[in-house]
N, C-alpha and C positions, 0 to 999 in steps of 0.2 A: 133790431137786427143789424148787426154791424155788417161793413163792404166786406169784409176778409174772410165770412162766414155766413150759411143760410142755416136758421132757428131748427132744432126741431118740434115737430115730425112732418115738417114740411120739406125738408132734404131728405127724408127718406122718402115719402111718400114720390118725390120727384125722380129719384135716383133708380125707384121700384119699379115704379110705374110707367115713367115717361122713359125710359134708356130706351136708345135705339135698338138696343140688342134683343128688346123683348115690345115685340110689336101688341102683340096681343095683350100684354099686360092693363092697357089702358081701359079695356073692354074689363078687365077684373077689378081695376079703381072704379069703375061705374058703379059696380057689385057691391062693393066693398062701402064706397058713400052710400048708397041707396041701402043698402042691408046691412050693417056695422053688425059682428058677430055676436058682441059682448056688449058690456057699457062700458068696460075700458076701450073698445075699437069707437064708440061712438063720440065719446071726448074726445079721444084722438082726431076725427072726423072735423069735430066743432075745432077744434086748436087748428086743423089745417086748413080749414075754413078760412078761418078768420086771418091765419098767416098768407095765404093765397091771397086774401084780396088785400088785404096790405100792402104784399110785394108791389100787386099788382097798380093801385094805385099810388103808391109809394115810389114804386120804380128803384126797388131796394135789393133788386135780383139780377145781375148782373149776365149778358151772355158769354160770359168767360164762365162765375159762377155755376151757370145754368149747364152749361158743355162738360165742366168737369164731374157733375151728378150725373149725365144723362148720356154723352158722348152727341149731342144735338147740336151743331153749332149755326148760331145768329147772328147775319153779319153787322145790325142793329138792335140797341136798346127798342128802338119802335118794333121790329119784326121780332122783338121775342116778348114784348106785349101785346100784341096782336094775339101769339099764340097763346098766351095765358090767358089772356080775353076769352080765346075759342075754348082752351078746356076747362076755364068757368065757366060757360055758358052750357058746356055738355052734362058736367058735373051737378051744377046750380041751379039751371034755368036763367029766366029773361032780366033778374035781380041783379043789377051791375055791382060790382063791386063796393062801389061809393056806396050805391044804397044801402048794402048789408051794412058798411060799418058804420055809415049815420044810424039805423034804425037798429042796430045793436051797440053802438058806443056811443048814447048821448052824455 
């Protein structure tokens, strides 16, 4: 993932989901991880999966980044991983990030 750009369909997914302007949308990315419609939605799921906890532990997502997909602004790199933390955790469950991608990319 390079600084100047987020992969997708992890910038949609963010841009969808997370924007301020659509509060309740997050409640439909629940839906949406938890019940993928198709097996095209389900890959997509896995791909954003995996790019999420990348970012995440990576720290490859910038709060500039992050502000321009979602209109959310972070006054730190820490407080906009914090929040990816939490909506991994709501998304995921109790599987930190590290874990997923050890126990999926050995």
């Amino acid at each position: 993932m390079s600084k100047s750009a987020i992969d997708q369909p992890l910038a949609e997914f963010l841009k969808t989901y997370c924007n301020v302007d659509a509060p309740k949308a997050l409640n439909d990315l629940k839906t949406y991880v938890a019940n993928p419609p198709t097996e095209e939605g389900a890959r997509r799921v896995d791909q954003f999966r995996s790019q999420l906890a990348a970012a995440i532990v990576s720290n490859n997502v910038t709060p500039k980044q992050y502000e321009l997909l979602t209109g959310e602004d972070f006054d730190s790199l820490s407080d906009l991983k914090e929040w990816l933390n939490q909506l991994w955790r709501e998304l995921f469950g109790d599987q930190s990030p590290r874990e997923y991608m050890r126990s999926n990319y050995k």
